[in-house]
C-alpha positions in Angstrom: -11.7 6.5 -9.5 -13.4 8.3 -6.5 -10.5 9.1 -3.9 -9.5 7.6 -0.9 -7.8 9.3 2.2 -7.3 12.3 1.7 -9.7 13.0 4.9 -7.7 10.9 7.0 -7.4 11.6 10.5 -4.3 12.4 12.5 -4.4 11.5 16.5 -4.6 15.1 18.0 -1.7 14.1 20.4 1.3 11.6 19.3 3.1 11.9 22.0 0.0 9.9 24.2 1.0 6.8 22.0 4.6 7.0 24.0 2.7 6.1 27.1 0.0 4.1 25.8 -0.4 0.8 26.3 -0.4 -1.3 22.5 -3.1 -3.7 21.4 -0.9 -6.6 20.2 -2.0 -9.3 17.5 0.6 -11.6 16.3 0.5 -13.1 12.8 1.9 -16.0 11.7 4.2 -17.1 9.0 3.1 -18.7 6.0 4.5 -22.0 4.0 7.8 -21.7 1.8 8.3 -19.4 -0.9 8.6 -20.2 -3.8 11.9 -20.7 -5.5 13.2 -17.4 -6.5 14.7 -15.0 -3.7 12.2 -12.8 -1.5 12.5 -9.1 -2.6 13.2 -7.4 0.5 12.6 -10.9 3.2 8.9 -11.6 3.9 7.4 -11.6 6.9 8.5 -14.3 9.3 6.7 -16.7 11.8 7.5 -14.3 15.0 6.9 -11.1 13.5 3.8 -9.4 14.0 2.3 -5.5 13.2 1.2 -3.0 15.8 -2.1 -2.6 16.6 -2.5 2.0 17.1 -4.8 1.8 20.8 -5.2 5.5 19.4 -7.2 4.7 16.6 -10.6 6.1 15.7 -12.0 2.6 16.8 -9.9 2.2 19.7 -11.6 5.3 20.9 -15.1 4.7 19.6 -15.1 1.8 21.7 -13.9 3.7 24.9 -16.4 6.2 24.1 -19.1 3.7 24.2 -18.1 2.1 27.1 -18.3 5.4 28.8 -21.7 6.0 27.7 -22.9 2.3 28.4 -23.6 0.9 24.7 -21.6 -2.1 25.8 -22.6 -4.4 23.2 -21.9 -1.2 20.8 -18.4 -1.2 21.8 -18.0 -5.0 21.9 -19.0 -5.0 17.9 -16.6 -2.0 17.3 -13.7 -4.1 19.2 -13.6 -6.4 16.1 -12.3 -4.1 14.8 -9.9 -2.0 17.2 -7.8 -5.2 18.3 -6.7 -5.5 14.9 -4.1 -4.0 13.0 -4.8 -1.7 10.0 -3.0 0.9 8.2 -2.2 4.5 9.0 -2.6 6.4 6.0 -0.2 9.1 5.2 -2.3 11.6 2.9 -0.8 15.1 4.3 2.4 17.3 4.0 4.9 16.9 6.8 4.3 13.3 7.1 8.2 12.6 9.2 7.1 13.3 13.1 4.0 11.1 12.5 5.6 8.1 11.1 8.6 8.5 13.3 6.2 8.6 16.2 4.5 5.9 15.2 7.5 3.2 14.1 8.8 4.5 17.6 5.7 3.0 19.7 5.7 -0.2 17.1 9.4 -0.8 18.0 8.8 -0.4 21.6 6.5 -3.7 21.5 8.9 -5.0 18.8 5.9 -4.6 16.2 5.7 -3.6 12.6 4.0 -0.3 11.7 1.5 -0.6 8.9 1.5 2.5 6.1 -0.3 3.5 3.2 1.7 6.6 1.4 -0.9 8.5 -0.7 0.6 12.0 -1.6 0.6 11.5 -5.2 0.5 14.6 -7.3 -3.1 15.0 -9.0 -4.2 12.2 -6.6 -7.4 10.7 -7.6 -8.5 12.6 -10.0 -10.3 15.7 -9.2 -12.7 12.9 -7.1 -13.5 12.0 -3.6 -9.6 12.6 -2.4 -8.6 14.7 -4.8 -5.7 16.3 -3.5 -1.7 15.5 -3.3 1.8 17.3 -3.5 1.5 20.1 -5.4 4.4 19.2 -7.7 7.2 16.7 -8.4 9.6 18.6 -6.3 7.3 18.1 -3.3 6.4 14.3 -3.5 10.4 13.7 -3.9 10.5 16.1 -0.6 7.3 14.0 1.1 9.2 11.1 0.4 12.4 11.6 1.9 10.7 13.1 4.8 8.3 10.1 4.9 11.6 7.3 4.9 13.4 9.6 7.2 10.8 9.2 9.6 10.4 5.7 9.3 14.6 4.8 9.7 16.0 1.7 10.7 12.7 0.8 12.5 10.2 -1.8 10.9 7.3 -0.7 8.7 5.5 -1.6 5.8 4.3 0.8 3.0 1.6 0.3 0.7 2.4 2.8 -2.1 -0.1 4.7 -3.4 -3.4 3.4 -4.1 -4.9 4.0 -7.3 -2.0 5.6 -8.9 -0.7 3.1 -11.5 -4.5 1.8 -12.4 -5.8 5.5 -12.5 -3.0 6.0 -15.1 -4.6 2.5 -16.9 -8.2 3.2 -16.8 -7.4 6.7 -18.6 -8.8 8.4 -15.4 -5.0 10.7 -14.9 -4.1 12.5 -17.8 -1.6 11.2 -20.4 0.5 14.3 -19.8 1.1 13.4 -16.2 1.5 10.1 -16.8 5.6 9.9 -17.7 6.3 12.1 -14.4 3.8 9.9 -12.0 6.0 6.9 -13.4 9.0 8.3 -12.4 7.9 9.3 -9.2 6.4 6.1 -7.8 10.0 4.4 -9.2 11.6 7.4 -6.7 9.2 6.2 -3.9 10.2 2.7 -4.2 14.0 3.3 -4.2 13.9 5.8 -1.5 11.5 3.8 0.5 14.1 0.4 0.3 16.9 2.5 1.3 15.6 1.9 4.9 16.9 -1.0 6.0 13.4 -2.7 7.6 11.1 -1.6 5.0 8.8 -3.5 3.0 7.1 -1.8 0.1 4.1 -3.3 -2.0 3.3 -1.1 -4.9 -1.0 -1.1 -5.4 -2.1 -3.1 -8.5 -6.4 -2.3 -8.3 -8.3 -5.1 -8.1 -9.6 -7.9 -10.5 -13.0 -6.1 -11.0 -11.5 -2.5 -11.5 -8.8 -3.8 -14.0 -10.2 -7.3 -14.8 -7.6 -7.9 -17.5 -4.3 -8.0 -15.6 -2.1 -8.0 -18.4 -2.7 -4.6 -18.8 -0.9 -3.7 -15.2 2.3 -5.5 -15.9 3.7 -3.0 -18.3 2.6 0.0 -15.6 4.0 -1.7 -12.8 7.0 -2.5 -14.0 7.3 1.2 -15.3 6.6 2.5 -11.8 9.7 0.0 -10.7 7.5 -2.9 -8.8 11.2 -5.4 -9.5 12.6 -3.0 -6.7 9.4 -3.4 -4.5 8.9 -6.2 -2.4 5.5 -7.0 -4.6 2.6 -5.3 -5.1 -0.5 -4.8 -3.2 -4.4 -6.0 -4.7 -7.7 -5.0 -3.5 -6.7 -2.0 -1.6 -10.1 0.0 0.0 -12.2 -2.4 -2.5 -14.7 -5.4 -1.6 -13.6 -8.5 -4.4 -13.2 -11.7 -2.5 -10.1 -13.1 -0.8 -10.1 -15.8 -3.6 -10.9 -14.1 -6.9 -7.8 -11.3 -5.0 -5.7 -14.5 -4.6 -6.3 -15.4 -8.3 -5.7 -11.9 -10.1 -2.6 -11.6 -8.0 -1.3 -15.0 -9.1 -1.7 -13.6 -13.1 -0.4 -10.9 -12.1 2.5 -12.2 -10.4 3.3 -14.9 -12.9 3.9 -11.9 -15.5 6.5 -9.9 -12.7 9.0 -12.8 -12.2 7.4 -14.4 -9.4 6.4 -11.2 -7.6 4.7 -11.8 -4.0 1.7 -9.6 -3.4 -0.3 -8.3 -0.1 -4.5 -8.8 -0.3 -6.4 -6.1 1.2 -9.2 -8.1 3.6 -10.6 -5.3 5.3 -13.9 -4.6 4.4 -14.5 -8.7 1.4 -16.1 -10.9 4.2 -19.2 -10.6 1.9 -17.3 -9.8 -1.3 -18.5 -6.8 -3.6 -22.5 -5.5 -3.5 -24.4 -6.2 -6.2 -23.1 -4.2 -9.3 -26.5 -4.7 -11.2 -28.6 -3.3 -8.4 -26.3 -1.0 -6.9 -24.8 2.3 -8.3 -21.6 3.8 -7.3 -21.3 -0.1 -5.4 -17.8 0.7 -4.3 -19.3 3.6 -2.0 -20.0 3.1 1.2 -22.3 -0.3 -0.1 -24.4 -1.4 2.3 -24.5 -5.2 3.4 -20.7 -5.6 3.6 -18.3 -7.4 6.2 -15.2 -7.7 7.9 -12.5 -10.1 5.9 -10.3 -12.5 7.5 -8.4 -10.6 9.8 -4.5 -9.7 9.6 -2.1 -12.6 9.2 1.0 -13.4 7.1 0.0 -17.2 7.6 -1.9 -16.8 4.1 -1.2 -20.8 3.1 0.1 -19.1 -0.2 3.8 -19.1 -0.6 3.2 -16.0 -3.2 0.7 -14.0 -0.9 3.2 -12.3 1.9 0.1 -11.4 4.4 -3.9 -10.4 4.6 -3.6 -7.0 5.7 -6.3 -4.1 6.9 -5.1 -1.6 4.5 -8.3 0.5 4.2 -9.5 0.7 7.9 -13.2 -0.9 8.4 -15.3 2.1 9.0 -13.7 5.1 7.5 -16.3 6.2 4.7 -15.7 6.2 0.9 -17.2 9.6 0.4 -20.3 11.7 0.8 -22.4 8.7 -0.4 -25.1 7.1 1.1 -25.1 9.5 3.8 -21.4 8.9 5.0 -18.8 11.7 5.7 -15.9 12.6 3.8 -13.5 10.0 2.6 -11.7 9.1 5.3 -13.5 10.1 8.3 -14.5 7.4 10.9 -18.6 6.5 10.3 -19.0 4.6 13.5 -22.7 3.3 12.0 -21.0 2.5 9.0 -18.3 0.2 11.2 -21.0 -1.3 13.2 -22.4 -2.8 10.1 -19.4 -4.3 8.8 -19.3 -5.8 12.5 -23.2 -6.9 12.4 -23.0 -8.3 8.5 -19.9 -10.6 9.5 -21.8 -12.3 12.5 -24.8 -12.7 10.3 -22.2 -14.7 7.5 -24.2 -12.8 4.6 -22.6 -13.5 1.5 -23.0 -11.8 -2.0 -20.6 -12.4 -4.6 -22.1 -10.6 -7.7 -19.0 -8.0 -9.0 -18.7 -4.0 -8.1 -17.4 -1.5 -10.3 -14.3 -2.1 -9.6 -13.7 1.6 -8.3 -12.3 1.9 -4.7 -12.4 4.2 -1.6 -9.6 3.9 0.9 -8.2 5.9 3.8 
């Protein structure tokens, strides 16, 4: 699978978020759970997650405003006044996430987080990249929790990891460490006291058979997780998401899960027409934006994990993975209003970050 954000970009000063004033959007809770206890506590009715006003589309649309493309930077604001995830994809990750719970918990907000540091990360593709060793994703780790502490976050663990290992993509001699590593993550990441953690479980298209994840995920220690994540960086529709996740989660004990929104409101592009489809594809939409009132008692939230305008890679004329394509985020602005739909599969590959 082609990486994801390894190209992500870091705000050039943190210290501006201590003054800055945050975007707020509050999310609502969703029905009862179900019957068995909630891994960890979901989400509840008054919490909601922090919206970064230092984000690449916070400051695209300030940009534009300065320059006068004010319908531009009304389009772009769809985007900026939601939450979406801040993707940790580089060594020394502690002052950034401390920085960033900091300004959450200052508006009594949750901080969004994607961990991606995996050794042997995607591949050799788009993001290839990751700790060098096991010794240094154990250290990343720590350093990662540290700098989250007792404030409230919530991790998405490593994209593509587990289904990379599935697909055959990774290596069979890596794969015995990479389990043992994402179990670390888990456990080390719970040790915080307000820390959710969803482990990423692909997407139905990528891994269409789910039965194949449950072994994987329960290897790489998803029971200590507070569930598992689906459709991370990938296009597949809110309702065939909901519907893998359910299979999924009726093999894990009940496990809740997190769907990935971002970038489905016209699910995947046309796999017969399209090649590469799960790169930069043209003609896609926002989702339904952020909210923990899902109406499923197994489906925690709808979250922005992959953040609407960061490109999948040098495709289709984008950038890097993981560097804001402002022409890029005004169409996923522009194909939303126009309520465009096509629903015809994608390779199942993703691009996050």
């Amino acid at each position: 699978m082609p990486g994801t954000g390894a190209a992500v970009r870091v705000p050039a000063c943190l210290c501006a978020l201590a003054c800055a004033m945050a975007v707020l959007v509050s999310v609502g809770g969703c029905g009862s759970s179900a019957n068995r206890p909630d891994r960890g506590g979901r989400a509840k009715p008054a919490e909601s997650f922090w919206v970064n006003p230092q984000g690449t589309a916070a400051r695209q649309v300030r940009q534009w405003q300065r320059q006068g493309r004010v319908r531009e930077a009304e389009s772009i604001k769809r985007i900026a006044d939601h939450p979406v995830a801040e993707w940790f994809a580089r060594p020394r990750p502690g002052p950034r996430a401390r920085a960033l719970v900091e300004a959450a918990a200052r508006q009594r907000r949750t901080a969004l987080f994607v961990a991606y540091e995996i050794p042997h990360r995607d591949c050799g593709q788009y993001s290839t990249g990751g700790a060098p060793d096991a010794v240094a994703y154990r250290r990343w780790i720590d350093e990662l929790a540290a700098g989250i502490g007792d404030h409230s976050a919530t991790v998405v663990l490593e994209p593509d990891a587990v289904a990379h290992m599935v697909d055959g993509c990774t290596h069979a001699a890596f794969h015995e460490e990479r389990y043992e590593l994402l179990a670390y993550a888990v456990r080390r990441l719970k040790r915080q006291p307000a820390t959710k953690v969803y482990l990423d479980a692909a997407n139905s298209s990528w891994i269409p058979d789910p039965d194949r994840m449950v072994g994987p995920l329960q290897r790489a220690g998803v029971a200590d997780a507070d569930g598992f994540a689906v459709n991370v960086a990938n296009f597949e529709t809110t309702e065939a998401s909901r519907s893998y996740g359910h299979l999924l989660s009726g093999a894990l004990d009940g496990a809740h899960f997190v769907i990935d929104t971002s970038r489905n409101g016209n699910g995947p592009a046309p796999r017969s027409r399209l090649r590469e489809a799960w790169c930069n594809p043209p003609g896609r939409a926002l989702g339904t934006p952020p909210t923990t009132d899902t109406g499923d008692p197994l489906v925690d939230a709808f979250l922005w994990i992959k953040r609407p305008g960061d490109s999948d890679g040098q495709c289709r004329g984008g950038p890097p993975a993981g560097q804001w394509w402002p022409d890029y985020a005004l169409g996923l602005t522009r194909d939303a209003r126009n309520g465009k739909s096509e629903q015809d599969g994608s390779s199942g590959r993703a691009e996050a970050g």
